[in-house]
C-alpha positions, 0 to 999 in steps of 0.5 A: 426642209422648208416646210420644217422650217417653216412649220417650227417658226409656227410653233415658236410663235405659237408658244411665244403667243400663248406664253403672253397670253398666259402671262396677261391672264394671270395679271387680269386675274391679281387685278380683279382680285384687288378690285374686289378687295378695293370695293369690299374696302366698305365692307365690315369684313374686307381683304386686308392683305392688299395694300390699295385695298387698305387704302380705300379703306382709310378713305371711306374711314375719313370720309365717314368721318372716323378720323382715328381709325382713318389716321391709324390706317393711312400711318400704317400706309406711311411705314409699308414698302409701297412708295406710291401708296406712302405718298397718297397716304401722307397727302390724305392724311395732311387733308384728314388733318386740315379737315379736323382742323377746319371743323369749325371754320377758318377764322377759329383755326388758331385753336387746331393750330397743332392740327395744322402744323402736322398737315403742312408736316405731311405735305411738305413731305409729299413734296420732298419726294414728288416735288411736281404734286400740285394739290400738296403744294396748293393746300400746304399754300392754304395751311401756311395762310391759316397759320404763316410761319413763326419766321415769316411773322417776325420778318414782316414786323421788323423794319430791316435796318437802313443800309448805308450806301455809297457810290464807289469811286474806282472806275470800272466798279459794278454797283449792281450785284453780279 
C-alpha cells in the first residue's frame, strides 16, 4: 500500500513537471517566433501580424528617415489593444515629431511650431498614463523651452497688480495663510 502511494505521488509529480515543461516550450516557441518577426522588422517582406514586430518596424522606418510611413505606423500602434506598445509608440512619435521639428536646428524651431505642439500632445499623454516616464517628462520639459506656452508668456509679461496689505488688528489673527 505504501509503495502505491508512494509510486503515484511520483506519477503526479512527474505529470505535474512535464505539464511545466510543455507549457515553457510552447511560451519559448511564440518568443522566438516574435524575435524573428522582430528582426525581419528590416526587412522589405516582414511579419505584420505581431504587434512588436510592427513596432520595430516604425523604428527603423524613423530611423531611416521615412517620417510618414514611421508616423502612420506608430498611429496604427496608438489605436491597437496593446497599452504597452501605445505608450512606446505616442513617446516615439512625440520624439519622430521634434526631430522633423529640429531638422534645421533649434533657433528656427518657431517655424515647426505645429510640429512641436503635436509632440508635447503626445508626451503629455505618455505622461497621463505612465506618469513616472522620465524621458517624456525631460523632452516635453525641452519642447515647452522651445515653444513655452501661450499662458505662461502672458504671465511673465504682466506685472501682477500691487496687492494692498494690512495688518490685522483682532488679536489672535493668522496673517500667514494656513
Amino acid at each position: 500500500m505504501k509503495r502505491a502511494a508512494v509510486h503515484g505521488a511520483f506519477a503526479i509529480a512527474a505529470l505535474t513537471c512535464a505539464s511545466l515543461v510543455a507549457y515553457y516550450a510552447v511560451r519559448l516557441n511564440r518568443i522566438e517566433g516574435t524575435n524573428v518577426a522582430i528582426a525581419s522588422a528590416r526587412v522589405s517582406a516582414f511579419d505584420a501580424d505581431v504587434p512588436e514586430a510592427r513596432l520595430a518596424r516604425a523604428l527603423a522606418l524613423a530611423n531611416a528617415g521615412e517620417s510618414e510611413a514611421a508616423m502612420k505606423a506608430y498611429k496604427a500602434l496608438i489605436e491597437g489593444d496593446r497599452r504597452d506598445l501605445k505608450q512606446a509608440a505616442l513617446y516615439n512619435l512625440g520624439n519622430l515629431y521634434m526631430r522633423d521639428a529640429l531638422e534645421n536646428g533649434a533657433e528656427q524651431a518657431f517655424r515647426s511650431l505645429p510640429l512641436i505642439e503635436l509632440a508635447k500632445q503626445r508626451y503629455r499623454e505618455v505622461l497621463r498614463h505612465q506618469p513616472t516616464h522620465w524621458d517624456a517628462r525631460y523632452n516635453l520639459s525641452r519642447a515647452l523651452q522651445l515653444a513655452p506656452e501661450l499662458e505662461q508668456e502672458i504671465e511673465e509679461k504682466e506685472d501682477p497688480p500691487e496687492k494692498e496689505q494690512s495688518v490685522s488688528t483682532l488679536q489672535g489673527a493668522r496673517i500667514d495663510l494656513p
